[in-house]
C-alpha positions as semicolon CSV with decimal commas, in nm:
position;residue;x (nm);y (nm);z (nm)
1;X;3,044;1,403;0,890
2;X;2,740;1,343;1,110
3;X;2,389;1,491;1,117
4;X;2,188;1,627;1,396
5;X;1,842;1,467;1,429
6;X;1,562;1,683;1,302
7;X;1,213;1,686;1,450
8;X;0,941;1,527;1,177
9;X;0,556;1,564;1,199
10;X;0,455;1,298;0,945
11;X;0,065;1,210;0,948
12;X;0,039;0,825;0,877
13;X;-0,290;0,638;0,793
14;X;-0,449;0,955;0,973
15;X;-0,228;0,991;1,275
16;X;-0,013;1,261;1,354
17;X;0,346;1,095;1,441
18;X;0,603;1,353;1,566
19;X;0,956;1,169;1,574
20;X;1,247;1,281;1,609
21;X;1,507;1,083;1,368
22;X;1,868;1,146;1,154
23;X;1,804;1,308;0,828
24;X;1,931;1,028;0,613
25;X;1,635;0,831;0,767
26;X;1,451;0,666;0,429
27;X;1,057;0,730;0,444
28;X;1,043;0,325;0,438
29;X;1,291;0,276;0,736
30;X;1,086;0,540;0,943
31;X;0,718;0,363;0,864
32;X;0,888;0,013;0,929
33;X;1,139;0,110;1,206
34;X;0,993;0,372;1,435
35;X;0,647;0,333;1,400
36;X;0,660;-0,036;1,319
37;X;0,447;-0,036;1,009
38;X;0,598;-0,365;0,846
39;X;0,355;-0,385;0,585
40;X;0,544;-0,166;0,327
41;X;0,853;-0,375;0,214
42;X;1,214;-0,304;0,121
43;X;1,248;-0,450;-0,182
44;X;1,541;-0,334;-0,408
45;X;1,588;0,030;-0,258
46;X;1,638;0,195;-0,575
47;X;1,291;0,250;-0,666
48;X;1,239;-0,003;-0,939
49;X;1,023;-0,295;-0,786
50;X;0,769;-0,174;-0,635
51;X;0,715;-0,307;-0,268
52;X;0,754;-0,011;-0,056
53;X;0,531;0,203;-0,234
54;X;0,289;0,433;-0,027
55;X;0,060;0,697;-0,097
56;X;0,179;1,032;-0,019
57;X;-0,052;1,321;-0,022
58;X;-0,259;1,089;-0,210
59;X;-0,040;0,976;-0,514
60;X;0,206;0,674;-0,485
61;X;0,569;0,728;-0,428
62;X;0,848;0,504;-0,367
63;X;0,910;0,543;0,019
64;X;1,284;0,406;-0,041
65;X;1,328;0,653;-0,245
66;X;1,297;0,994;-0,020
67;X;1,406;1,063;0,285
68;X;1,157;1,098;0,628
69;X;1,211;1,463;0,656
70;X;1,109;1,526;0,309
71;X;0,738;1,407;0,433
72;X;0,723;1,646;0,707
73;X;0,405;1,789;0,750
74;X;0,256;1,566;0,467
75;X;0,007;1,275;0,499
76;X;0,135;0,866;0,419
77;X;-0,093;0,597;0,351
78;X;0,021;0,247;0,406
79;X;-0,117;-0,058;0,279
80;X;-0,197;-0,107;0,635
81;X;-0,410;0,236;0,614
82;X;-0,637;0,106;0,286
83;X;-0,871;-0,114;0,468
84;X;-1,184;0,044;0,658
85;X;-1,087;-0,054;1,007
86;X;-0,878;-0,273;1,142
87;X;-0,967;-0,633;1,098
88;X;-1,115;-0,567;0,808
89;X;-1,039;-0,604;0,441
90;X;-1,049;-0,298;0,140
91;X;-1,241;-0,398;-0,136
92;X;-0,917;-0,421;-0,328
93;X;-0,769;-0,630;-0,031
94;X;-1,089;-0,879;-0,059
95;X;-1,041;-0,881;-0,432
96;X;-0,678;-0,970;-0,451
97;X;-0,765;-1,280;-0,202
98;X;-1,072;-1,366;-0,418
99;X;-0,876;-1,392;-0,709
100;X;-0,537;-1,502;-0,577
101;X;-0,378;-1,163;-0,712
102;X;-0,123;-1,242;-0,411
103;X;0,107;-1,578;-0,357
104;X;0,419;-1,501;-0,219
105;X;0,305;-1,154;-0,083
106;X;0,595;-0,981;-0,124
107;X;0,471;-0,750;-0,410
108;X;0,133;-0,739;-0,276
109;X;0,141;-0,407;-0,044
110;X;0,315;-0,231;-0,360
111;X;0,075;-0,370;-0,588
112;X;-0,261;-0,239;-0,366
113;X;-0,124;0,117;-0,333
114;X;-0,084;0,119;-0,675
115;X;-0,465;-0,031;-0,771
116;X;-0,612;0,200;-0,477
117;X;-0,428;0,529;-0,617
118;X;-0,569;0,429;-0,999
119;X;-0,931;0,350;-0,854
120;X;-0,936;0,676;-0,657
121;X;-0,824;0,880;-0,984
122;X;-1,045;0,642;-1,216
123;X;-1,344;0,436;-1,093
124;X;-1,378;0,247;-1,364
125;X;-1,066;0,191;-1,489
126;X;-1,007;-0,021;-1,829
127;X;-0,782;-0,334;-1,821
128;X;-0,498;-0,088;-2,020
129;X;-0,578;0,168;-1,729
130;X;-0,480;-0,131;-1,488
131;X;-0,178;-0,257;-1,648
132;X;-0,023;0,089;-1,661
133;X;-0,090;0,143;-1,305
134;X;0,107;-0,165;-1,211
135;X;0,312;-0,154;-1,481
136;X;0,602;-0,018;-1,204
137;X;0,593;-0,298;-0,963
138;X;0,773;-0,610;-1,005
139;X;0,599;-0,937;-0,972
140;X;0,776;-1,285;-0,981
141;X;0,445;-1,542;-0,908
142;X;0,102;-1,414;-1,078
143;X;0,198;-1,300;-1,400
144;X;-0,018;-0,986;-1,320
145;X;-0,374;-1,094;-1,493
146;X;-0,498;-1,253;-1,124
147;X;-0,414;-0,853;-1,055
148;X;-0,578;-0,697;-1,331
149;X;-0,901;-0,956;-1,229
150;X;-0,879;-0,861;-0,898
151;X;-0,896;-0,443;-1,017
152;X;-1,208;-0,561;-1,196
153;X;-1,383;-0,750;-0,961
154;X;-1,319;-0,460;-0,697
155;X;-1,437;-0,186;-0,942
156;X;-1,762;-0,386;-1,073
157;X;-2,067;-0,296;-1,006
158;X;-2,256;-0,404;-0,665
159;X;-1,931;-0,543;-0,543
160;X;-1,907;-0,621;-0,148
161;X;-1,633;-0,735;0,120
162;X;-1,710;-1,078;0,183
163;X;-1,724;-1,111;0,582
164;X;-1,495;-1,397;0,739
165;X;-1,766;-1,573;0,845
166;X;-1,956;-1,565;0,485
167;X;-1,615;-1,732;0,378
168;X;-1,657;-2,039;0,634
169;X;-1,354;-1,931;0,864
170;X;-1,626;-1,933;1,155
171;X;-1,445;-1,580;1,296
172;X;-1,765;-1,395;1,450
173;X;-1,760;-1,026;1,400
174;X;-1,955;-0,807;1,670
């Protein structure tokens, strides 16, 4: 049996992207394949580990897990969509390097959807407000406490973005 392609207007990080794809098109496959948005991974498409999670209409959601044209007309945030601009570094992105929250990386875009979505809901969140949040994504190297430090550091008080240059890499911004 085939399927005729169905027109999908999907707004991702804040851009409108009409496409045009097959219906059985996964919400992952369509950030990673047609608008070549790599930074959510395919992890174990069934929904269990964690590494393609996105924000959608705000709240996480497992992109494996639904279909493209069931996010018509709504609004995706990638991991690639947390940070201010690009080039630059999301608190929680600056806090998961300070704190090596991340080794192999493979988790990492799963886990920072997951800490933004808590942080937007609760500021200030405890370290049981933390572990719940990530308690859905699967993570072989840290053992999850560099990830709970790195939810702390972000949320504390007076907390800053370190530039690239502050951290001796010598990149000038401008």
């Amino acid at each position: 049996m085939s399927f005729s392609p169905v027109n999908v207007e999907i707004k991702v990080n804040g851009v409108i992207q009409p496409r045009t794809v097959e219906p059985r098109t996964t919400l992952v496959d369509f950030l990673r394949d047609h608008l070549g948005l790599t930074g959510t991974h395919v992890g174990c498409e069934h929904g269990i580990c964690g590494a393609c999670s996105v924000l959608l209409d705000g709240e996480p959601v497992r992109s494996c897990c639904m279909f493209a044209v069931q996010a018509d007309g709504m609004s995706v945030t990638t991991v690639e969509g947390l940070a201010p601009q690009r080039g630059c570094l999301s608190k929680m992105q600056d806090a998961f390097c300070e704190t090596h929250a991340l080794q192999c990386g493979y988790c990492t875009p799963g886990m920072l959807i997951a800490c933004h979505a808590l942080v937007e809901r609760t500021p200030q969140p405890t370290e049981a407000q933390i572990r719940d949040a990530i308690g859905g994504n699967l993570c072989r190297c840290t053992g999850y406490q560099q990830i709970v430090d790195a939810v702390k550091l972000a949320t504390s008080p007076g907390y800053e973005v370190k530039s690239a240059q502050a951290k001796g890499s010598g990149v000038a911004h401008g």
